[in-house]
C-alpha positions, -999 to +999 in steps of 0.1 A: +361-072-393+371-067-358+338-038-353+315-067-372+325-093-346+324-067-317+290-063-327+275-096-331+290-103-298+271-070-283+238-083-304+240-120-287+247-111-252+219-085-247+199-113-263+208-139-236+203-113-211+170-105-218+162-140-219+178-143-184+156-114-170+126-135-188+126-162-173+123-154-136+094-133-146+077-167-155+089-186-120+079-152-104+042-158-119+038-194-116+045-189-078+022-158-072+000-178-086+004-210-063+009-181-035-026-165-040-044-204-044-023-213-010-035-184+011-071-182+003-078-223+000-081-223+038-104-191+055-088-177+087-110-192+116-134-168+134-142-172+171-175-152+179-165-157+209-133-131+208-143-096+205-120-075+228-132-033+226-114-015+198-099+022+193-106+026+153-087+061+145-091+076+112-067+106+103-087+125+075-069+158+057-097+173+030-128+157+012-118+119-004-147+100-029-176+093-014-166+103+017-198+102+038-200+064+027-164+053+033-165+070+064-203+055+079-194+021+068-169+017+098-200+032+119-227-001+110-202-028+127-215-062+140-191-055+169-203-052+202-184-026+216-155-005+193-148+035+195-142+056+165-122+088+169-114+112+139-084+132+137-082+163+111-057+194+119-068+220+098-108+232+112-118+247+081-108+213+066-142+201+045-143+169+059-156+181+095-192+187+077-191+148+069-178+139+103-203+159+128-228+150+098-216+110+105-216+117+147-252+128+143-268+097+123-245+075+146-257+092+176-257+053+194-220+052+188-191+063+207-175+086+180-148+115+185-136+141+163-101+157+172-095+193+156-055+196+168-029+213+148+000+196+174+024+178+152+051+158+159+072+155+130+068+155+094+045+132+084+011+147+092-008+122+087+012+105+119+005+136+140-031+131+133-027+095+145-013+108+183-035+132+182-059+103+181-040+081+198-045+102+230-083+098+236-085+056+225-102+044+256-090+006+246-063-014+245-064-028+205-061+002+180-072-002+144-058+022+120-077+029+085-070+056+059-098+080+053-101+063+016-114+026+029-147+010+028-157-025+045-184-044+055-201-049+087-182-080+093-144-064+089-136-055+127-146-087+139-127-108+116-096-083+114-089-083+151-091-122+150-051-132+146-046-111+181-062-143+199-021-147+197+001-133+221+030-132+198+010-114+167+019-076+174+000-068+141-026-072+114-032-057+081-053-064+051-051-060+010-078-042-005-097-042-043-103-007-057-136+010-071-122+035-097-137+064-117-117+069-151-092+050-168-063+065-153-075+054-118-085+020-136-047+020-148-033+019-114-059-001-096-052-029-124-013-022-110-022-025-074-040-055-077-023-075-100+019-065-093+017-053-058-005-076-043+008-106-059+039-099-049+028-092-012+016-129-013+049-144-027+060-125+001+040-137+024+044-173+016+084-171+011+090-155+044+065-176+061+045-136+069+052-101+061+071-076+080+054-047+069+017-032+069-005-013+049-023+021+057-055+001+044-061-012+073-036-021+106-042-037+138-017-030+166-019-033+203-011+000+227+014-027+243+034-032+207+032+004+199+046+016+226+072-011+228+081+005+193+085+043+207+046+047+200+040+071+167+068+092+175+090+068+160+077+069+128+062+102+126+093+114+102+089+087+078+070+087+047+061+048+046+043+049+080+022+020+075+059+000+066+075+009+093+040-002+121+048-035+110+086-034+101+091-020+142+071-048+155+089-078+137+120-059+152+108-059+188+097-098+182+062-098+175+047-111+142+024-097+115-003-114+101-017-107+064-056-110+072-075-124+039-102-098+050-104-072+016-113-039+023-124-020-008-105+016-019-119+044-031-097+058-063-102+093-072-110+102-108-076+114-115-056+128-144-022+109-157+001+133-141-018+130-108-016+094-112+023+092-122+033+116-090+014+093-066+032+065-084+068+079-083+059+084-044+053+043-038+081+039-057+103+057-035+088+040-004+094+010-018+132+021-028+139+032+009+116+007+022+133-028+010+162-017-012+173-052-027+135-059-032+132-029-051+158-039-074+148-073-077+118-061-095+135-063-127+129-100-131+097-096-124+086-072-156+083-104-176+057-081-203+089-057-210+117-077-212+101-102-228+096-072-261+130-060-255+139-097-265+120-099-294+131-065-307+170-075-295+164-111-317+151-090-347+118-111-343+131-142-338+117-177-332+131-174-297+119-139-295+085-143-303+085-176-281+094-159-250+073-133-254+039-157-257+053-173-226+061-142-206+029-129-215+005-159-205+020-162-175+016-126-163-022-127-175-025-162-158-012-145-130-032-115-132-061-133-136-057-155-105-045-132-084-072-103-091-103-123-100-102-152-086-087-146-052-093-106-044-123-108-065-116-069-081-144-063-107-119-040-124-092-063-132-116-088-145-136-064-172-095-051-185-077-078-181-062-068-213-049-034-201-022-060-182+008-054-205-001-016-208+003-012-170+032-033-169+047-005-189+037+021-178+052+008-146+082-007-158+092+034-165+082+045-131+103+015-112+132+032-134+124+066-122+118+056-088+159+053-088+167+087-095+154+122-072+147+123-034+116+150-041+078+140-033+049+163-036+024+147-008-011+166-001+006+201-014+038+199+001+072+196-017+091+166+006+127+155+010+132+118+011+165+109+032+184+073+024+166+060+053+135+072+042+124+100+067+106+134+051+126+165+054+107+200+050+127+214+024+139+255+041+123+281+019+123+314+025+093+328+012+072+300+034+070+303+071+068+262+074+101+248+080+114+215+100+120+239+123+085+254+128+076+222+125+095+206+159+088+235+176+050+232+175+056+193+180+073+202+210 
């Protein structure tokens, strides 16, 4: 009697939990939705008349898709006068072919390519950066992984929210072109979780505080009222902490509606599942109790767990029609409609799937401190900083590592 009671009790409050988790889920979409409708109803102004000289530094490590293309498209700007400078450590490194292939057909341009091994601290792709850093000729820097395609338009609307003083920086979201359906998986993810959740963001906190490696805008002035890349060259979410340093040091950051496009690689389900686990725990270290509010955002799983937890019930089955409309509402909005992705609008059906799939990995992401980034094995500290893990049968250590930083 008493075991039948204790379990009925059991059965009905894991019911009405899951039905608490639920319906956030649906506030959660509802807003994104009114989020994504908000941002892009009213085009950020561009004055033609605003085009200050840019530094545009790209940090490249091997050969990424279509590299040649990515690359040249930041080379065919309607910009009157920008400088690109390339910065790769390793010079047997692939990509120099593309870059002195890029500095011939651009001969017109002012284009740079670094070949520097100097690092100063464990994330490389930061040393690249100073290393880069160190020959901009002008005052605005534009950072843009090696990955990114735009149009000819892109510097001179990104650089346009610096026409304020008190902007310190300026990133974009980006739409992916994918090759297989793993990449399709997590482009569908990016699009339709991340980025809908970086424009609740946006409109809740009246602006980010963080940036994305896509693309960022920053001063020389803010940087260096940061402690300039040396401050973040230990950290494994760089592009978090450009505009999480800034909003510290009292400068704003402004979420341009200027998409840049992502190259995906054609990658396997492992590959695609490590790279996942490693946003996860940026995100983990990153904002802690946003991480863990995530939860009442997987509306497509805990919406199933409540069927399954009602045996099928009326209630079960009506939370899950509403839990799942919503989040392809929201999916549709956000990726179609308002960052126009191609990808989400021919598999808008794989929606729930990659809910799923990333429901497992947000669960993950709270166990382990171990990334694998670019072939390294990486520590990840509390605060999120890398640490070279000491090995004896490898010569590259943290300390090898400040001394040639030094």
């Amino acid at each position: 009697m008493f075991v039948s009671i204790l379990l009925t009790n059991i059965h009905a409050i894991t019911s009405y939990f899951f039905l608490f988790l639920c319906i956030p889920s649906v506030f959660f979409n509802c807003y994104a939705i009114y989020a994504a409708i908000t941002f892009f109803a009213a085009p950020q102004a561009v004055n033609q008349e605003f085009h200050p000289p840019v530094s545009i530094l790209k940090p490249i490590c091997g050969l990424d898709r279509d590299a040649y293309e990515n690359l040249a498209s930041f080379c065919q700007q309607d910009y009157p006068k920008y400088q690109i400078i390339f910065a790769v450590r390793n010079s047997q490194d692939p990509c120099i072919e593309v870059v002195e292939k890029i500095i011939q057909n651009f001969s017109n341009l002012d284009i740079l390519l670094i070949v520097s091994d100097r690092v100063i601290g464990t994330n490389l792709k930061v040393s690249n950066l100073a290393n880069a850093a160190t020959k901009a000729k002008y005052e605005i820097l534009v950072l843009a992984d090696s990955d990114i395609r735009v149009g000819t338009d892109y510097l001179q609307r990104v650089i346009q929210p610096l026409q304020d003083e008190s902007v310190g920086v300026v990133t974009c979201m980006y739409r992916s072109l994918t090759q297989g359906w793993m990449s399709i998986l997590e482009a569908i993810n990016t699009t339709t979780e991340f980025h809908a959740a970086v424009l609740v963001s946006n409109i809740k906190e009246n602006g980010i505080k963080y940036a994305f490696g896509c693309t960022i805008a920053i001063p020389k002035k803010v940087l260096e009222a940061i402690g300039g890349f040396e401050a973040i060259a230990d950290y494994l979410a760089d592009d978090f902490q450009l505009g999480y340093l800034p909003v510290q040091a009292g400068y704003k950051v402004v979420l341009s509606d200027y998409i840049v496009e992502h190259l995906h690689k054609s990658n396997t389900l492992i590959d695609v599942i490590k790279r996942q686990i490693r946003w996860a725990f940026c995100k983990r270290v990153s904002r802690p109790w946003g991480y863990l509010g995530l939860i009442f955002t997987y509306g497509v799983v805990t919406s199933l767990l409540l069927l399954i937890a009602t045996n099928g019930s009326i209630l079960g089955w009506l939370g899950l029609c509403i839990c799942w409309v919503a989040r392809l509402m929201m999916a549709w909005v956000v990726g179609t409609i308002s960052l126009r992705d191609p990808i989400v609008k021919k598999f808008l059906w794989l929606v729930p799937g990659c809910d799923l799939l990333s429901f497992f990995i947000w669960c993950f992401g709270f166990i382990g401190n171990t990334i694998e980034w670019r072939g390294q094995q990486l520590n990840l500290t509390k605060d999120g900083k890398l640490l070279v893990p000491e090995d004896k049968n490898n010569k590259l250590s943290i300390k090898v590592l400040t001394n040639k930083g030094a």
